[in-house]
N, C-alpha and C positions, 0 to 999 in steps of 0.2 A: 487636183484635189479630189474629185469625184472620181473614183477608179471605178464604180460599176454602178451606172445608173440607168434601174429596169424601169421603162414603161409599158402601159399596155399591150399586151401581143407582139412587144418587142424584148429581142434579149441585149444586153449592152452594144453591142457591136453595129445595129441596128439605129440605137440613138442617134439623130444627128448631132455633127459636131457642134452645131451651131446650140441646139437647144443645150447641150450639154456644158458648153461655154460660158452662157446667160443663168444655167442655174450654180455653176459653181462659183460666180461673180457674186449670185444674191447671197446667198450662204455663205462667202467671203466677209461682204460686208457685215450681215447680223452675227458672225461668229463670238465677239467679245460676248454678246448678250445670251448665244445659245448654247455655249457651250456649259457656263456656270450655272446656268438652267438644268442642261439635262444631268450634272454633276450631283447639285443638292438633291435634286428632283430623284436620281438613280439611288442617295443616298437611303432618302424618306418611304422611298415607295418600289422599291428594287428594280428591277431589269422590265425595260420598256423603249420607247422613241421618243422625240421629240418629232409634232407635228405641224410643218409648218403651210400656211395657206395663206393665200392672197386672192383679195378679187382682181387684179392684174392681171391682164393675161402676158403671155411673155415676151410679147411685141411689145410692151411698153416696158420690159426687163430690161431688154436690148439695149437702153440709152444708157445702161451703167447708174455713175454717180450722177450725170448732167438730168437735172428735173425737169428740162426740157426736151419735147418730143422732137417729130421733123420738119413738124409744124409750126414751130417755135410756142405752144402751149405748154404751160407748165404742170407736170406731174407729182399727183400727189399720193405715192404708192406707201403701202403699207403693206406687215403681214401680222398675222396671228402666228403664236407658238402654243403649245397646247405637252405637254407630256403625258403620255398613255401608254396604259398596259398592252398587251395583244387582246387582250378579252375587251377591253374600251376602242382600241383599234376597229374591232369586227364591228362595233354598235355605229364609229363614227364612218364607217366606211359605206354601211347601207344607207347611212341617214344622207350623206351628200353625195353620194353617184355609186353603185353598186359595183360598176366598173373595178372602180378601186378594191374592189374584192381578190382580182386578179393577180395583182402581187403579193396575196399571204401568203404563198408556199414560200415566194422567196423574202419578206420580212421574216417569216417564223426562223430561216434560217440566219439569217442577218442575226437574230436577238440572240440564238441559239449561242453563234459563234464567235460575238466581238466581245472586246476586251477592255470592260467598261474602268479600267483607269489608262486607255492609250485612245480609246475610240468609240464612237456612242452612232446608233441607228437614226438617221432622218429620212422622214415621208414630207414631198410636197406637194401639194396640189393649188394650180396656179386658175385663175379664171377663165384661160382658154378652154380649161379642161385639162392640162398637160398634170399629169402627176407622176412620181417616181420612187424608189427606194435608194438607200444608200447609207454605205458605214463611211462615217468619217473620224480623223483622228481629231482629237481634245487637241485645242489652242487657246491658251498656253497649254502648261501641264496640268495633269489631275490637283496637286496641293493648293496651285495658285486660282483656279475654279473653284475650286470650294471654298476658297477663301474671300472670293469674289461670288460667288452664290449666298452664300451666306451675310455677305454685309449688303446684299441684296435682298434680303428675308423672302428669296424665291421662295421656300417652303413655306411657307404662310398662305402663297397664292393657289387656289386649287382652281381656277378660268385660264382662258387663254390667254395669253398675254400680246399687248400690243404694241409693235414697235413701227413708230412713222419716220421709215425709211429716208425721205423727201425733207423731213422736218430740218431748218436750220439754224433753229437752237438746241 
């Protein structure tokens, strides 16, 4: 699912498989909810990403759907979505770790070049510290996302939105 995901002072190839695994897992599961986001959200407010964040760090990714650790404690993960310009990118990127500055060349190209009725830009940054870029494609398609964006009145929302991952209702 994730064909190139940059971290810090890493180029894809670089990523391990492992972290790579655990974030195209998380982004699996929140996709019903992210993709019709970054859809209305593209409609309203043009060409941007969706920014997802967790205080999580990715060792407690690891366990998938199971809410329990290896500890057998039960986890209560969540994440933030946020959709943002590049110009709101650069403001939230100094505000939580400047690090993250390190991948605008390669978002600005990501915004540049995707094809926002097959595939939409995501930034995540997890509470290890791990952060990343990446295009991925719309699931479902573009028509049934907006159509599911919108009976979502995602456009009404202009904070981040929060979804409790763990939750089992």
């Amino acid at each position: 699912m994730v064909a190139a995901l940059l971290s810090p002072n890493q180029d894809p190839q670089n990523v391990s498989a492992m972290s790579k695994l655990v974030v195209e897992h998380l982004l699996r599961r929140i996709r019903m909810y992210m993709c019709p986001y970054n859809v209305v959200m593209s409609e309203a407010r043009g060409r941007g990403l969706v920014f997802v964040k967790s205080q999580s760090p990715i060792r407690q990714w690891i366990f998938g759907e199971q809410a329990i650790d290896h500890k057998g404690y039960s986890l209560s993960r969540n994440v933030q979505m946020q959709y943002l310009s590049l110009g709101e990118w650069d403001t939230v990127a100094f505000e939580n770790d400047f690090e993250m500055a390190l991948i605008r060349p390669q978002l600005q190209v990501s915004l540049d070049e995707y094809d926002p009725k097959s595939q939409f830009v995501v930034v995540v940054l997890l509470g290890c510290g791990f952060f990343g870029c990446c295009i991925l494609p719309l699931v479902p398609d573009y028509n049934i996302c907006l159509s599911l964006g919108k009976m979502y009145e995602y456009e009404k929302i202009d904070v981040a939105i929060q979804l409790n991952v763990d939750a089992k209702d």
